[in-house]
N, C-alpha and C positions, 0 to 999 in steps of 0.2 A: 408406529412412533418414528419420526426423526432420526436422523444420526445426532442430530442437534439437541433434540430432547435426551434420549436416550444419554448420550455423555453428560450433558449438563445435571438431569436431574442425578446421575451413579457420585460425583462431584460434589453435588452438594451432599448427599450425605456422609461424606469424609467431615463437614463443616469446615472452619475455620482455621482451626489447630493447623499448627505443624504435621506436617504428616507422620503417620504412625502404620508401621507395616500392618499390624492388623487389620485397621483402617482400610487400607491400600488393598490388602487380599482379599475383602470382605465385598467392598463395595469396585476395585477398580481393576481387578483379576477377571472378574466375569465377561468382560467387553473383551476380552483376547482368549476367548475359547479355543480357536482353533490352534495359535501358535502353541498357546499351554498344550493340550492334547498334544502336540508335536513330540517336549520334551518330556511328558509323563512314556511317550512311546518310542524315543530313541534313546532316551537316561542322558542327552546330552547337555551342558553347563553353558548358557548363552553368554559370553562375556564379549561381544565383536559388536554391540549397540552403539558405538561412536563412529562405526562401519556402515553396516544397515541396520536401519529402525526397524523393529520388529510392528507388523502390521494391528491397528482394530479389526474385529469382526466385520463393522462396520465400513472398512473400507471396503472389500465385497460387494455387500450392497449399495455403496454411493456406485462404484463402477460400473454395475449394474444398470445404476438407471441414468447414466449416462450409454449405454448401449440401448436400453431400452426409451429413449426419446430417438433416439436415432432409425429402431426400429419400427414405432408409433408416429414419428411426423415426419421422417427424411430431414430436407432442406429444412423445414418447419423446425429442427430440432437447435438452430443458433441461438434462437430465442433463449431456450433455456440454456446453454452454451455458455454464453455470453454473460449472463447474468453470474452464472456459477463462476465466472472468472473477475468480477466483482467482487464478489465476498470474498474468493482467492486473495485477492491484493488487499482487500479489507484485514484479514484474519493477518498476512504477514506484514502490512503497516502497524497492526495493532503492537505486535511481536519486535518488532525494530525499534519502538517509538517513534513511527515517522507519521507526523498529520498530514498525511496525503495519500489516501490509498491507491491515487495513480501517480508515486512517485515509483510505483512498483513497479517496476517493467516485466511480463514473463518471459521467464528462458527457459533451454533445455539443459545448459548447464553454465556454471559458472563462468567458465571460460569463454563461453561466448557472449557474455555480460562482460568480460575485461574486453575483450575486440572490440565492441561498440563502441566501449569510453576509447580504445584506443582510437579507433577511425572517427572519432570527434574532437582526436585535439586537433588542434588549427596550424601545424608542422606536419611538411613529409615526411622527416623524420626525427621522430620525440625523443624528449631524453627522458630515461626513464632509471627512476632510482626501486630496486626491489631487494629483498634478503636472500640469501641462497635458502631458507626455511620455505619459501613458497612449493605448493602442493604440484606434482607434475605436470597436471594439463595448465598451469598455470606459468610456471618454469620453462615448461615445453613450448608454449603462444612465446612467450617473450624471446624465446632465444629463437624461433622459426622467424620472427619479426627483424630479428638483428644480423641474421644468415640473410636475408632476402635486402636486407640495407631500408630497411622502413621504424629502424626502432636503434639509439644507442643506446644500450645497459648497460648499468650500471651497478656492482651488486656489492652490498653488505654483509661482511662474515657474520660468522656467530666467535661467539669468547671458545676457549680451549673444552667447553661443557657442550657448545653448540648452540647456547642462549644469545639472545638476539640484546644488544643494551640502548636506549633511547637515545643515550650519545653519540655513539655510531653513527647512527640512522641520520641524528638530525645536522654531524658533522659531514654526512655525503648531501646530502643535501643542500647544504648551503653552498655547497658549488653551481648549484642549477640544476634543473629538473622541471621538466614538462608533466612531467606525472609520476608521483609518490604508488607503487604498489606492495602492501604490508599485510601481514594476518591479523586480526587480535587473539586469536589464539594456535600457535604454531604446530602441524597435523600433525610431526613425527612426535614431537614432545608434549603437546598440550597447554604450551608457556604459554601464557597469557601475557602481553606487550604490557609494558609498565609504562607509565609516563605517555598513553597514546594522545591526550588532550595536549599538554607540550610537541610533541611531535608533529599531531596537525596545524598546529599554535603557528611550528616555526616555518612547515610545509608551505604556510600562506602567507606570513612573513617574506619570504625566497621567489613568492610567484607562481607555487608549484598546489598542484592540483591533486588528492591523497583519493587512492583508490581502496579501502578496506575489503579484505577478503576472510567473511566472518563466518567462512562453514562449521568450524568447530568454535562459534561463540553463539550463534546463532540456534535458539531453542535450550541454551545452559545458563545463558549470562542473561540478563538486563541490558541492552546494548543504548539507546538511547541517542538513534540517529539522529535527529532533527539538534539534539543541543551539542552531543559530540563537534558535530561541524565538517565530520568527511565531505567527500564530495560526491562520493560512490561508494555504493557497497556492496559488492555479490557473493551471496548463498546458496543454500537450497535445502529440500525439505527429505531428503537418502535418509539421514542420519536421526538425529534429536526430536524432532517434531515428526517422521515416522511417513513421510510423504512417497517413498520409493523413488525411482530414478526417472528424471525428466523432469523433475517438476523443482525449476530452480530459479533464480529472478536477478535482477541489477535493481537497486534501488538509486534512484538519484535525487541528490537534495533538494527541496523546493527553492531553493533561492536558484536554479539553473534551467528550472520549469520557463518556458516560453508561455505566454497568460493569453497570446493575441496568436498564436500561430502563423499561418502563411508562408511564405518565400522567407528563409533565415535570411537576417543581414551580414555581412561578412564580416567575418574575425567573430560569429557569436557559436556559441556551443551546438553543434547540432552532429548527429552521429549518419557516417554512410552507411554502416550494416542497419538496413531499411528496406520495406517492406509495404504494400496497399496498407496492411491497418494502420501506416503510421501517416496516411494522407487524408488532407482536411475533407471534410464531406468524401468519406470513405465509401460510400455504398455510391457514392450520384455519378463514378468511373469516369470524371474530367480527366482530361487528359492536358496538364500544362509543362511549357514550354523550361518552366522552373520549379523545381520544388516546393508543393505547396502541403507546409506540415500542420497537423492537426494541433490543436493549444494543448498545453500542458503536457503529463508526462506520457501518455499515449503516443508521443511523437517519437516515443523510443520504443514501440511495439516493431514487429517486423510484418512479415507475410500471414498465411491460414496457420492457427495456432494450431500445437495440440493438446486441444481441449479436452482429451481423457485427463488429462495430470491435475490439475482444478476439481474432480473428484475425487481421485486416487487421496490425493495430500487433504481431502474436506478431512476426516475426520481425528487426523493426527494432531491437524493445527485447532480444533474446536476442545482438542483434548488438552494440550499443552496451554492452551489460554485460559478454560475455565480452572486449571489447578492453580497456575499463574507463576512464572519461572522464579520467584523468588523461594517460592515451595521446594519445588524441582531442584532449584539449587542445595538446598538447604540438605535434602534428603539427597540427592548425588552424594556430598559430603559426607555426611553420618555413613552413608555406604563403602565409601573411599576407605575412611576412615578403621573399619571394620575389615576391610579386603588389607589395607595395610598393615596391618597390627597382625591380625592371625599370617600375613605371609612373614612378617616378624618373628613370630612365634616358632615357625618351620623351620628359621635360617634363613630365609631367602630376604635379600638388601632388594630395595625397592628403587628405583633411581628419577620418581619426579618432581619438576619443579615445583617448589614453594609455592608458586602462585601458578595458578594448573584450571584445565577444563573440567572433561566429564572424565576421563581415564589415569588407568594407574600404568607405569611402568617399572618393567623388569630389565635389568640392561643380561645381553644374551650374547653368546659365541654362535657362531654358523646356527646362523637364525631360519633358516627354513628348514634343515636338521628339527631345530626346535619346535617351532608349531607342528608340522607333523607329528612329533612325540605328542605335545599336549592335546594337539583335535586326536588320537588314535587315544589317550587316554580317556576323551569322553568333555572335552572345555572347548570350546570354539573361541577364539582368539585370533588375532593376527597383529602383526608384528611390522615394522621399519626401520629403514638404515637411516642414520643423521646424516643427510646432505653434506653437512661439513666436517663432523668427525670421521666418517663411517662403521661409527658404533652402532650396534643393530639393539634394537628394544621390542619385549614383546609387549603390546598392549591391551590393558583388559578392563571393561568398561562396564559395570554393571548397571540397571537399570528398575521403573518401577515394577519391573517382572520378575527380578532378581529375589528372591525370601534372603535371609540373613544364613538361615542354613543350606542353603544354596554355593553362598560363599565360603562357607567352613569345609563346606565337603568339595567346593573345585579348587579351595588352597592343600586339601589333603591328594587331590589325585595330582596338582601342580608339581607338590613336595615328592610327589612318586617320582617322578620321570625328567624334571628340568635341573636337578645337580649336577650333572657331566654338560652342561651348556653355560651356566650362570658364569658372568665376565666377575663376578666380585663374587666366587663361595665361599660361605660361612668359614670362619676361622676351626682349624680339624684341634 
């Protein structure tokens, strides 16, 4: 059987309903045998799922036979390569809402999805409006770019919390801006950007081009590219949808898609970090005097991919489609929800925002202190400093591997060992 069948048919008999742990342990526990087996044999509490995605069995065997075409046809083996990287950008166009499954560009990681959009704006050097919340390798591209004199930044505090407000945002902005880069949902905190359809509203109002960086929105939320109206958006599939590392992409709007290809015309969008697959008749190895780009978004592919990651990520993303994120969402929540209240229950003040991804936070004193305590108590977790407070949080993320008493018992081994650490302890 399929990876395809296999998860589709375990899925449908969840049915309809909202999900219901039982449900979930009956029918969608068995396809992760081996990580289960892990924690029945270390006793350890996986709460680090907004970190890395715990794997299918199933990924296994997609990798597999991506090594096994490789070993059966050689060179022969593109064929099927190439196809699998098809359904790849099918499966996360479905997931963005974007009608275009070659607005998907692949990458290896995020950041090199922001570089492209950078070495396509049509300035040597851009102005670039970002939040000091952007993730490191994100944070880090942008200020390597402004140290070298190829990028001015521009950057956005957060309020006295660390929270990011759409006024802000959209009051730096109307100064000018070559390119908007934002999260919608913010990695130390989990904030989800309020008011982001205003924001890009004003972004193109001003001239300015909005880049969305939607690793922790992406595989939690309902994102809804195509209507949202970004310009760009980069992910990838480490965390939520369970894809591992490498396997990451730039989406780009269709309204930016070139339909005729060829030699771009000057002043149009078209990116340098470029590569043979992104040249027209790619296989026929013309060699012209101008850049001659393939139509559509294939024109933002680069060199020889690597096509292990388009199996690796098959069966995360056939998982998280057939349940379908408004499920996932749904049950995150109830989970949240339950993780919040019992660490209520213990004493322990939880410190997330209102409006939030997939994780809970604990705000913490000498936070690497802390996780040690809590991975040596048997809860795997990890934790960040607020770029502009430098308040440190630890954060814990349950998932659909998570049982209910799973979380009862890693908030009772939490309550053992993180009250000499907690920035706000319970009143004595």
């Amino acid at each position: 059987m399929t990876t395809l069948q296999t998860i589709t048919d375990a899925v449908a008999r969840l049915g309809d309903d909202p999900l219901a742990e039982a449900a979930v342990v009956e029918h969608i526990h068995p396809l992760f045998s081996r990580v289960l087996s892990r924690n029945e044999r270390t006793g350890e509490i996986y709460l680090a799922n907004h970190s890395l995605g715990r794997p299918l069995d199933a990924a296994g065997d997609d990798v597999r036979e991506f090594m096994d075409a490789w070993f059966t046809d050689i060179d022969g083996a593109w064929e099927a390569w190439l196809s699998e990287r098809e359904a790849y950008r099918a499966r996360i166009a479905t997931l963005l809402g974007c009608s275009r499954p070659d607005s998907v560009a692949p990458k290896t990681s995020a950041a090199q999805g922001l570089r492209a959009v950078m070495h396509a704006l049509n300035t040597p050097t851009p102005r670039i409006v970002a939040t000091r919340g952007e993730f490191d390798s994100i944070d880090f591209n942008l200020k390597a770019a402004a140290h070298k004199g190829r990028a001015d930044v521009r950057w956005v505090e957060g309020d006295e919390h660390g929270m990011f407000q759409p006024e802000d945002l959209i009051a730096e902005i109307s100064d000018g801006a070559d390119l908007v880069v934002l999260s919608m949902a913010v990695f130390v905190s989990g904030q989800i950007i309020r008011g982001l359809g205003d924001i890009i509203e004003a972004a193109h109002q001003y001239g300015s081009l909005v880049l969305l960086d939607a690793y922790h929105a992406y595989g939690v939320l309902p994102i809804g590219f195509d209507d949202l109206g970004a310009d760009f958006l980069i992910a990838g599939n480490y965390k939520y949808t369970r894809g591992g590392p490498g396997a990451c992409f730039l989406a780009i709007h269709p309204k930016h898609l070139n339909e005729t290809g060829g030699v771009p015309k000057k002043g149009t969008l078209f990116t340098t970090d470029t590569g043979w697959f992104a040249k027209q008749d790619t296989f026929a190895y013309r060699r012209t005097e101008e850049p001659e780009f393939t139509p559509g978004g294939d024109a933002w592919l680069e060199s020889t991919p690597p096509a292990i990651t388009y199996y690796q990520a098959r069966a995360g993303l056939i998982l998280t489609e057939a349940i379908g994120l408004d499920r996932l969402r749904a049950y995150s929540l109830l989970q949240q929800g339950v993780l919040t209240e019992s660490l209520a229950d213990a004493g322990i003040r939880t410190s997330t925002p209102a409006h939030h991804g997939a994780f809970v936070l604990i705000a913490v004193n000498d936070g690497p202190a802390c996780m040690r305590a809590l991975k040596d108590a048997g809860v795997n977790i990890d934790g960040r400093p607020c770029p502009t407070t430098g308040a440190f949080s630890i954060r814990l993320c349950p998932d659909l591997l998570t049982t209910e008493a799973e979380i009862l018992e890693a908030v009772r081994r939490i309550a053992g060992v993180i009250r000499p650490y907690l920035a706000h302890p319970p009143a004595a």
